[in-house]
C-alpha positions as CSV (number, residue, x, y, z in Angstrom):
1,X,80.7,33.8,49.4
2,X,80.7,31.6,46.7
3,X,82.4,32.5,43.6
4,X,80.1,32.9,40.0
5,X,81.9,32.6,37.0
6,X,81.4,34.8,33.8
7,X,84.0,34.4,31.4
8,X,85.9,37.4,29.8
9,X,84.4,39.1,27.1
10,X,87.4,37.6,24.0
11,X,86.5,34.0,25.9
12,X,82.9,34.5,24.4
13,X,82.3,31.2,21.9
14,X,80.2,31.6,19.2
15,X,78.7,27.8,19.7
16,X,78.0,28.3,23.4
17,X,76.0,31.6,23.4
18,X,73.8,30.0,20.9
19,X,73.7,27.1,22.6
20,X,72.7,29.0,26.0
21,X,69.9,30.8,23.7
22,X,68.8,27.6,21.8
23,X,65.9,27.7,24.8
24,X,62.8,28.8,24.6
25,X,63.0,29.8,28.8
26,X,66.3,31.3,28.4
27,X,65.5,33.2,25.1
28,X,62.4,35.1,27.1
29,X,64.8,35.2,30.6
30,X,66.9,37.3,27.2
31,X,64.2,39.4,26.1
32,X,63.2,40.3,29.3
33,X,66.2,41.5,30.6
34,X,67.0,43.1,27.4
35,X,65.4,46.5,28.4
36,X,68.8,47.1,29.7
37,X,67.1,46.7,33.6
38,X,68.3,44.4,35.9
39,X,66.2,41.8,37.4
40,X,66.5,39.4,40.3
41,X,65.9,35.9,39.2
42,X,62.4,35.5,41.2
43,X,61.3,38.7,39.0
44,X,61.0,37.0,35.5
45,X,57.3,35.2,36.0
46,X,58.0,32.1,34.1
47,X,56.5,29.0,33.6
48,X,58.8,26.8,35.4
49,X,59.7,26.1,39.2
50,X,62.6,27.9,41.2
51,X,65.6,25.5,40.5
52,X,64.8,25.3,36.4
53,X,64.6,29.1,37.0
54,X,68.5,28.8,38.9
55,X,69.6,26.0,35.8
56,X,68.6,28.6,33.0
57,X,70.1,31.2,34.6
58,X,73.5,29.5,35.2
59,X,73.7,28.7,32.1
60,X,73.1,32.0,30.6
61,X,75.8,33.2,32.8
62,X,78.6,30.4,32.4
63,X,77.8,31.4,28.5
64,X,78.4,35.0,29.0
65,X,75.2,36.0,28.0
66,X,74.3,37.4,31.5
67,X,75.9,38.7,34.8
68,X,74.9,37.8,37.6
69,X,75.7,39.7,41.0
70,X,75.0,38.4,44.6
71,X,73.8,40.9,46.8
72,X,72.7,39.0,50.3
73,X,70.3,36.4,49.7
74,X,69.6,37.7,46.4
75,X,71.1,37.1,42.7
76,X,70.5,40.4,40.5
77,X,70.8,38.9,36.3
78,X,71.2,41.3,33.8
79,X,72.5,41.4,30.0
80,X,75.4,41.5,29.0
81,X,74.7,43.1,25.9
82,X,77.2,45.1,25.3
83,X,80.1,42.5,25.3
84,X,78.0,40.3,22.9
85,X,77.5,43.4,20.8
86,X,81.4,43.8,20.3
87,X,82.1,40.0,20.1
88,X,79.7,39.3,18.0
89,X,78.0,42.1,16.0
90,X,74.1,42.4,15.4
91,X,73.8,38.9,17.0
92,X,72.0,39.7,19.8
93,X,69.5,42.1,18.1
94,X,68.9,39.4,15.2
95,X,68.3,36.5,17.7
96,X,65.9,39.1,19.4
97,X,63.9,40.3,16.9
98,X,63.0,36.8,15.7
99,X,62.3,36.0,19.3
100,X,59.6,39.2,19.8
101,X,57.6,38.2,16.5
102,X,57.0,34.5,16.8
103,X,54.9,32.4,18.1
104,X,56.7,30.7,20.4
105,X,57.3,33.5,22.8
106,X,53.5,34.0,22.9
107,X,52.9,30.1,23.6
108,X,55.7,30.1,26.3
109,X,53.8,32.8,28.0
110,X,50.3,31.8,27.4
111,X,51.1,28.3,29.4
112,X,52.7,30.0,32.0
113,X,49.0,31.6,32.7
114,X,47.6,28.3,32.6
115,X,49.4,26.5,35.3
């Protein structure tokens, strides 16, 4: 089995979790997973095709914002909210909140019900 990494929770950088959620994809992967459940990455219903889906996700993890586990054939993503929380306080919550109120969330999703 192939080996995923996730770095440590003190190896979280500032620059690179925002970074990883400077994307409107990966900030609604974020908001979806942040009901503390954990999804499989077929599960999220976005507007993009499989691999962009596997991209976003990988990045996400190799940031530390998400774990992934493999179970079988399938990856399992969830948040990884409570080492952000501790690294870097009210972050996560702030980024969040601005996410659920703008428009851009609500575009993202309205063209995904186009295609």
């Amino acid at each position: 089995m192939k080996f995923l990494y996730h770095p440590d929770r003190a190896e979280l950088n500032l620059s690179t979790v925002l970074y990883a959620l400077s994307d409107p994809v990966r900030l609604l992967i974020v908001s979806k997973l942040s009901t503390g459940e954990e999804r499989t990455c077929g599960d999220f219903g976005l507007p993009v095709v499989k691999s962009t889906v596997s991209h976003h996700v990988r990045t996400l993890r190799e940031s530390g914002v998400v774990r992934v586990r493999v179970q079988g054939t399938q990856r399992f993503v969830s948040l990884r909210a409570d080492d952000l929380n501790d690294r870097f306080p009210g972050l996560l919550a702030a980024i969040l909140k601005a996410y659920n109120v703008s428009e851009e969330k609500q575009n993202l999703l309205s063209n995904g019900q186009q295609s």
